[in-house]
C-alpha positions in Angstrom: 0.0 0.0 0.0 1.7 3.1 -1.0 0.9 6.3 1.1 -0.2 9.5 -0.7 2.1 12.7 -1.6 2.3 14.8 1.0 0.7 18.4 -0.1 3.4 20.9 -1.4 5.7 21.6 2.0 5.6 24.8 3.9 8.6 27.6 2.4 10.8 27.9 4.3 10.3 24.6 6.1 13.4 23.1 7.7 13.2 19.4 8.8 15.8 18.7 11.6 17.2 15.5 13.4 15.7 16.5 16.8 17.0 14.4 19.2 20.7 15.5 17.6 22.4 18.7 20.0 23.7 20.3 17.2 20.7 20.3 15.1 19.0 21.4 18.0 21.3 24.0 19.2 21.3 25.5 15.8 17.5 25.2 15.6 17.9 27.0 18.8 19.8 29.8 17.1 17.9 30.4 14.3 14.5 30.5 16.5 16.7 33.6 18.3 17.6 35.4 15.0 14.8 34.7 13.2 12.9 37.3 15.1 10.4 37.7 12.0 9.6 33.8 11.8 9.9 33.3 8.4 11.5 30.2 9.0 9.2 27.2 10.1 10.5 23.9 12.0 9.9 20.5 11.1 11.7 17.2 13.5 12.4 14.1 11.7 11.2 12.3 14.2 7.5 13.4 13.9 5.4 11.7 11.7 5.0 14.6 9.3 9.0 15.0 9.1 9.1 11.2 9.0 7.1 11.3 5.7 8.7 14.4 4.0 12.5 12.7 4.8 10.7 9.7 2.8 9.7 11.5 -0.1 12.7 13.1 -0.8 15.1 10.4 -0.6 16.3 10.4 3.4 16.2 7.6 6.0 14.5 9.2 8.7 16.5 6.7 11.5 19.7 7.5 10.3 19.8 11.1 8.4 22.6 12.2 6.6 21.5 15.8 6.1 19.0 18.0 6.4 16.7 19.4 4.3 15.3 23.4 3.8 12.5 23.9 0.9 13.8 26.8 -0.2 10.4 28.4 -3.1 9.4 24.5 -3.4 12.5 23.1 -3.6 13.9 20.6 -1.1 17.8 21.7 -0.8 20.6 19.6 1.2 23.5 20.1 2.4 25.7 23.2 1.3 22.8 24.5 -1.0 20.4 24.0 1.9 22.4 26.2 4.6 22.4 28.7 2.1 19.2 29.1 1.3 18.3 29.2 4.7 20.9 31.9 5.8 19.5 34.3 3.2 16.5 34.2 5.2 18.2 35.8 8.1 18.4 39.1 8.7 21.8 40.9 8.5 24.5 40.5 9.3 23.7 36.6 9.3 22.5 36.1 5.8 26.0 37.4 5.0 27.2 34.0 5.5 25.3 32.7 3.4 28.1 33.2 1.1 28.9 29.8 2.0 27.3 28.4 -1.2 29.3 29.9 -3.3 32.4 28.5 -2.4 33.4 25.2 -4.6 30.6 22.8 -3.5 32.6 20.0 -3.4 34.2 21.3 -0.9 31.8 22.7 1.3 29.7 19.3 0.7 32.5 17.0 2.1 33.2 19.6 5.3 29.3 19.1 5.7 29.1 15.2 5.4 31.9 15.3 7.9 30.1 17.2 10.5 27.0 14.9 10.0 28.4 12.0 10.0 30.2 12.7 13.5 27.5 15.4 14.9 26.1 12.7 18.0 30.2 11.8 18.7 30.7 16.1 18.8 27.8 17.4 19.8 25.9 14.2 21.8 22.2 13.1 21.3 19.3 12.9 23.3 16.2 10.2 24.2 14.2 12.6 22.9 13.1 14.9 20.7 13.7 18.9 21.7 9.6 20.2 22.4 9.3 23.8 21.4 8.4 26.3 24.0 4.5 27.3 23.5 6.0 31.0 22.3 7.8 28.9 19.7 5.2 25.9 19.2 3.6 28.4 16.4 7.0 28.0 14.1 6.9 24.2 14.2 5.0 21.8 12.0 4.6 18.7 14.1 1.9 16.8 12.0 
């Protein structure tokens, strides 16, 4: 039995490994800086994340990245961060320079990080539950 499409996701949706301390902690960040809440949250661990990792090509137990939908489109990696930074408001969608350095690069410094983020940054039991002034920005279904 296959499941249906999800409807067209949410821009500026980004759907996060939230039981991961960096992914949290920069959620954490962005919920901060993003005082005009353009940018929504999604965990992976939800069942709405679950099904959205699915349909664009990520195992929702073992992510390797994250993903942004950036106008529609459902960026990784480098791409992703950027898109997402020029969100921000100054100075931090400055760095969203970041994808414009040689992606090859910038793609291998990001697997890296992923691939050791619970050995850096630890992991919790549980997924990170938004504050009710923050519950607004997430997408939990």
């Amino acid at each position: 039995m296959t499941q249906e499409p999800l409807a067209a996701p949410v821009d500026g949706l980004w759907l996060f490994d939230g039981v991961c301390n960096f992914c949290t902690g920069s959620v954490q960040a962005v919920l901060a800086l993003d005082r005009d809440g353009v940018i929504r949250f999604t965990p992976i661990q939800s069942h709405y994340g679950r099904r959205l990792a699915l349909d664009h090509g990520l195992d929702p137990d073992t992510p390797e990245s994250f993903l942004f939908f950036d106008h529609g489109r459902p960026l990784t990696k480098t791409a992703a961060i950027g898109a997402l930074l020029r969100r921000m408001p100054a100075p931090w969608r400055w760095l969203a320079v970041v994808d414009r350095l040689p992606r090859r690069a910038t793609d291998r410094a990001y697997d890296w990080i992923a691939a050791n983020r619970y050995r850096l940054m630890g992991k919790k039991d549980r997924c990170m539950v938004p504050t009710p002034a923050q519950r607004a920005r997430f997408v939990l279904e």
